[in-house]
VEXDREN-2710 file (C-alpha; in Angstrom, 1 decimal):
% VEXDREN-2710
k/r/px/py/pz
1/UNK/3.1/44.8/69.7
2/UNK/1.0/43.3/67.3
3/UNK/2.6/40.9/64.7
4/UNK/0.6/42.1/61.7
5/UNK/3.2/45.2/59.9
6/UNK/2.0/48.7/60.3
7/UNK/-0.1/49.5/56.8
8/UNK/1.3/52.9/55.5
9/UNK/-0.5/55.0/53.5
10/UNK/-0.6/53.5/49.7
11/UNK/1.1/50.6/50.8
12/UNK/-0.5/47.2/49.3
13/UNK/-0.4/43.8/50.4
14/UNK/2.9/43.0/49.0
15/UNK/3.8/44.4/52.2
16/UNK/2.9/41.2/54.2
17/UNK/5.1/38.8/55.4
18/UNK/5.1/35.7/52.9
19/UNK/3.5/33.5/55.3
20/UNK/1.5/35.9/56.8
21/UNK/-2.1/34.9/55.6
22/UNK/-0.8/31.3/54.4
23/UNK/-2.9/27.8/55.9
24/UNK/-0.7/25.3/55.9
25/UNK/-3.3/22.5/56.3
26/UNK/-7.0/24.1/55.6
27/UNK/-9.7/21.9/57.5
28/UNK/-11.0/19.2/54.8
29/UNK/-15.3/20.4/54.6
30/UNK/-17.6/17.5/54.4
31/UNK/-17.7/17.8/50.8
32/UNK/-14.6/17.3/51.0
33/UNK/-14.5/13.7/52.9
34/UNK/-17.8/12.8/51.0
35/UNK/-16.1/13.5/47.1
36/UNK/-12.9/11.3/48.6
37/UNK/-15.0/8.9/50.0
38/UNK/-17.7/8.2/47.1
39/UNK/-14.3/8.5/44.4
40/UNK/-12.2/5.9/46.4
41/UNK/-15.2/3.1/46.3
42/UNK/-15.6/4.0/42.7
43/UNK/-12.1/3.5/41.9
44/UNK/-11.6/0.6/43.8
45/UNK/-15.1/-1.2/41.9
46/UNK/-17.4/-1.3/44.8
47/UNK/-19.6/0.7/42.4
48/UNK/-19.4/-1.1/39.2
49/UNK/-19.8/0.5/35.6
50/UNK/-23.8/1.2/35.0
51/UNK/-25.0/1.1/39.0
52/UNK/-27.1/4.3/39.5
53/UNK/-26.6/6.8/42.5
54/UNK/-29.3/7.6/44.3
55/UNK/-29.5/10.4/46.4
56/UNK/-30.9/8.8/49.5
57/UNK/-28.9/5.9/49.4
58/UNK/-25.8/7.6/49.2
59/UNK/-26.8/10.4/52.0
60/UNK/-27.7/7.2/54.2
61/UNK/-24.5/5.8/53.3
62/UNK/-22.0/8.5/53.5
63/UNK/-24.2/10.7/56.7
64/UNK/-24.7/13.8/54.6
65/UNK/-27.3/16.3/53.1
66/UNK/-28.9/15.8/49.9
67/UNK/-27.2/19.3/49.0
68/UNK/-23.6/17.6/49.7
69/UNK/-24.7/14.5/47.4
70/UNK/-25.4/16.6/44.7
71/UNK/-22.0/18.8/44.8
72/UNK/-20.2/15.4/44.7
73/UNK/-21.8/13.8/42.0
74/UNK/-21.3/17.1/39.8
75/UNK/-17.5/16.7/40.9
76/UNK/-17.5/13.4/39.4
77/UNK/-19.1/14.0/36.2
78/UNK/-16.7/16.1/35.6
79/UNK/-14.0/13.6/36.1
80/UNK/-15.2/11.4/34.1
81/UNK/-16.6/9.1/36.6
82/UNK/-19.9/9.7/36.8
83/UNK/-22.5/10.3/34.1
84/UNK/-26.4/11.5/33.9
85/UNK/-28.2/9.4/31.6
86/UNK/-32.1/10.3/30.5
87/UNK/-34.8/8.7/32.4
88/UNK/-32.4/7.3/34.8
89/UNK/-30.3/10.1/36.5
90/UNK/-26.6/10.0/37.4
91/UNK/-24.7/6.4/37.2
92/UNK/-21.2/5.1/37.3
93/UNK/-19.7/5.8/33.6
94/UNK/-18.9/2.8/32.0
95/UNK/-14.9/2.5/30.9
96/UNK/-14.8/0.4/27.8
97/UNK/-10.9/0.0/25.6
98/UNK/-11.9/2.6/23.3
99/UNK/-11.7/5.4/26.1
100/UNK/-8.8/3.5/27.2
101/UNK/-7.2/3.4/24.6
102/UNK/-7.2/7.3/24.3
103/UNK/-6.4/7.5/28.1
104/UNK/-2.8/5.4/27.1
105/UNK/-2.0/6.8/24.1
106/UNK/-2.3/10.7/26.3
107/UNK/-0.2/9.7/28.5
108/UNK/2.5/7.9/26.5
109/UNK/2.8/11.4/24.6
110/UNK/2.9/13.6/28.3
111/UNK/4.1/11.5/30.5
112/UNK/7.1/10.5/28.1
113/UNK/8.0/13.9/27.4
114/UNK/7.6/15.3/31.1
115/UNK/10.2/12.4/32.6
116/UNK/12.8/13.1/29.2
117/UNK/12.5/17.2/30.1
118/UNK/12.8/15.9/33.9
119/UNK/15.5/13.9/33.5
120/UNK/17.9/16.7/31.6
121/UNK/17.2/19.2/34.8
122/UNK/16.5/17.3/37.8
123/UNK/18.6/18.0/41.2
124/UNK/18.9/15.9/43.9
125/UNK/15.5/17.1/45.5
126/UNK/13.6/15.7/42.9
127/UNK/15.3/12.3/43.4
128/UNK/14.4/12.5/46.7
129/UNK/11.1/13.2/45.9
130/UNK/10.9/10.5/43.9
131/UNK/12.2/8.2/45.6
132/UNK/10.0/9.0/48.7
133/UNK/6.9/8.1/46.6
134/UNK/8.1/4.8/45.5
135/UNK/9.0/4.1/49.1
136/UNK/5.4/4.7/49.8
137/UNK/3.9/3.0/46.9
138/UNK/5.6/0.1/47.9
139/UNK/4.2/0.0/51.5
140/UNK/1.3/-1.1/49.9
141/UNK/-2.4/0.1/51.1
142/UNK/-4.8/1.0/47.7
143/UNK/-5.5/4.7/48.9
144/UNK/-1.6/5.3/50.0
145/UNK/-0.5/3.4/46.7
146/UNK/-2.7/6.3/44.5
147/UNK/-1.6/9.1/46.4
148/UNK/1.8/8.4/46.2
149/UNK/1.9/7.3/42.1
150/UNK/-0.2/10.7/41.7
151/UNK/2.9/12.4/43.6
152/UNK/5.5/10.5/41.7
153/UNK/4.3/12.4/38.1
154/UNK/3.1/15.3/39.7
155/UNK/7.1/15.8/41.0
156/UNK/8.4/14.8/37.3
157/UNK/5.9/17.2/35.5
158/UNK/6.4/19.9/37.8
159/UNK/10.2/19.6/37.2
160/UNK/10.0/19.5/33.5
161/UNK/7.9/22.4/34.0
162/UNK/5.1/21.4/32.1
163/UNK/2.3/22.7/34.0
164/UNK/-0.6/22.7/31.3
165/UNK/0.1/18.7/30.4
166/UNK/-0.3/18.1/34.4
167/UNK/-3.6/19.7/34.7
168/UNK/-4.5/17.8/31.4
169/UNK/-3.4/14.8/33.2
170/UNK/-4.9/15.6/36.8
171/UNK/-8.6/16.2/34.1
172/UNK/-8.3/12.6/33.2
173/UNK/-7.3/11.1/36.9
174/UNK/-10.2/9.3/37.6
175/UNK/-10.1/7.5/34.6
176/UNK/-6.2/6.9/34.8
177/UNK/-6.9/5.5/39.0
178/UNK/-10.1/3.1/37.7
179/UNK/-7.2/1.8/35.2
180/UNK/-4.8/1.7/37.6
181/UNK/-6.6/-0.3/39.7
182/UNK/-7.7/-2.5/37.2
183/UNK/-4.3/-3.4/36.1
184/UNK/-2.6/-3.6/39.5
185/UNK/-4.6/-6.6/40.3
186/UNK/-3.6/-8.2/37.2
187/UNK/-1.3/-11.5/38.3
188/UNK/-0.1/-11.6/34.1
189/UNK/2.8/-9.0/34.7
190/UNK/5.8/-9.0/33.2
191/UNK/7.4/-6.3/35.6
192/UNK/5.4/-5.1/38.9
193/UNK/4.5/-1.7/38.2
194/UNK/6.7/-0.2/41.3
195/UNK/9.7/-1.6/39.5
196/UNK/8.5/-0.1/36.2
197/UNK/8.6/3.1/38.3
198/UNK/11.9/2.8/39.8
199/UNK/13.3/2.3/36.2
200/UNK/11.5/5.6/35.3
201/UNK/13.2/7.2/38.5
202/UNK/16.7/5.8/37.6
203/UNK/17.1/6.8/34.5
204/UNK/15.9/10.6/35.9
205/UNK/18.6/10.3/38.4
206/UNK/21.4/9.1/35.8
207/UNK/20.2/12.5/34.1
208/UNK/19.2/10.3/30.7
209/UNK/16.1/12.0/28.8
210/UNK/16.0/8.9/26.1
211/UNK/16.4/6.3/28.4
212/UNK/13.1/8.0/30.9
213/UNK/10.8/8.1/27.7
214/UNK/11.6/4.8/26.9
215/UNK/10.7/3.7/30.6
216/UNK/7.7/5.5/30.6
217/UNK/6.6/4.2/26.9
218/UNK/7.6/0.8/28.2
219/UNK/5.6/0.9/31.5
220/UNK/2.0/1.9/29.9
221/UNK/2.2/-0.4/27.1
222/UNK/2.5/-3.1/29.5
223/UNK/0.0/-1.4/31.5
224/UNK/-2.3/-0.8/28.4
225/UNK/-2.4/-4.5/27.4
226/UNK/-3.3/-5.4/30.8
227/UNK/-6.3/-3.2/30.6
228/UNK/-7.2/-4.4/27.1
229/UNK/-7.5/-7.6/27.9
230/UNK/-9.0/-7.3/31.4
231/UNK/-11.8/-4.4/29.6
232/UNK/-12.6/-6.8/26.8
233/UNK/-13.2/-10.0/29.1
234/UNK/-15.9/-7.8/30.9
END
């Protein structure tokens, strides 16, 4: 017998099992691997501010069509990584303290809000969650270290339930991962930024709103000066 549920007359497809049509892990397209690739050396500074992408280079480099190139770089524009300047074509955008600046003071106001909403209705998955991510963050690796610190707020933001501010935030993530980078590698650090996490998580977990603002607030001014001064010595 067939595993797919008879379709009656007039019935829709609210009439499918919940996990009927559902991929659980769709196959990543070599667009995919291409934009991952291209944004990780960006990130990491292998492409510095100002260096210009060329097509043929970067289909010789990453083994793909011109087509593919193309796709990616318009993926990156719009993340604010990549910009099209007259008479020389697409380049690595430049991140000066001004846009910085803007970039902090955004996610002081979301991010502090997100962890004190968090913190007055988390459950014990979401310090779970948490607490997975730091585990992770703090096995080191750059590309696991992202991944995980972009779970950590995705979990607090999606408890709070403030979907809109994480899509505001996921807009600005390649800016937020070229700071992040920027300021992990700073040696000047008061607290290591996994422990300025942790605080963020404890105070979530001892269900105190106040007292995960004032972590958050605490972490990216730290984090902010760190990217002043390193921004302005460039």
């Amino acid at each position: 017998m067939s595993r797919w549920p008879h379709k009656a007359k007039g019935d829709g497809m609210e009439h499918l099992a919940p996990d009927e049509l559902r991929i659980d892990r769709p196959p990543q397209t070599l667009r995919g691997i291409a934009l991952d690739r291209l944004r990780a050396a960006i990130i990491a500074g292998r492409f510095p501010g100002g260096t210009r992408l060329v097509e043929r280079t970067l289909c010789d480099q990453l083994g793909v069509s011109r087509s593919v190139v193309r796709e990616v770089i318009r993926v990156l524009e719009t993340e604010g990584l990549v910009e099209t300047l007259p008479h020389r074509g697409p380049v690595v955008a430049r991140l000066d303290w001004a846009q910085a600046r803007q970039v902090y003071d955004i996610r002081r106001q979301l991010e502090g809000s997100a962890a004190e909403v968090c913190a007055t209705v988390a459950d014990a998955g979401v310090d779970a969650a948490l607490a997975q991510a730091l585990a992770q963050i703090r096995e080191g690796g750059d590309e696991g270290v992202f991944v995980a610190t972009t779970r950590f707020y995705e979990v607090i933001f999606a408890a709070a339930g403030h979907h809109i501010a994480w899509e505001i935030v996921q807009r600005l993530n390649g800016r937020i991962s070229r700071l992040r980078a920027l300021t992990l590698a700073a040696t000047e650090r008061a607290v290591p930024g996994p422990e300025r996490m942790a605080r963020i998580a404890a105070a979530i977990a001892a269900r105190d709103g106040a007292r995960a603002r004032r972590a958050v607030e605490d972490h990216l001014t730290e984090a902010a000066a760190l990217a002043q001064h390193a921004l302005e010595a460039e």
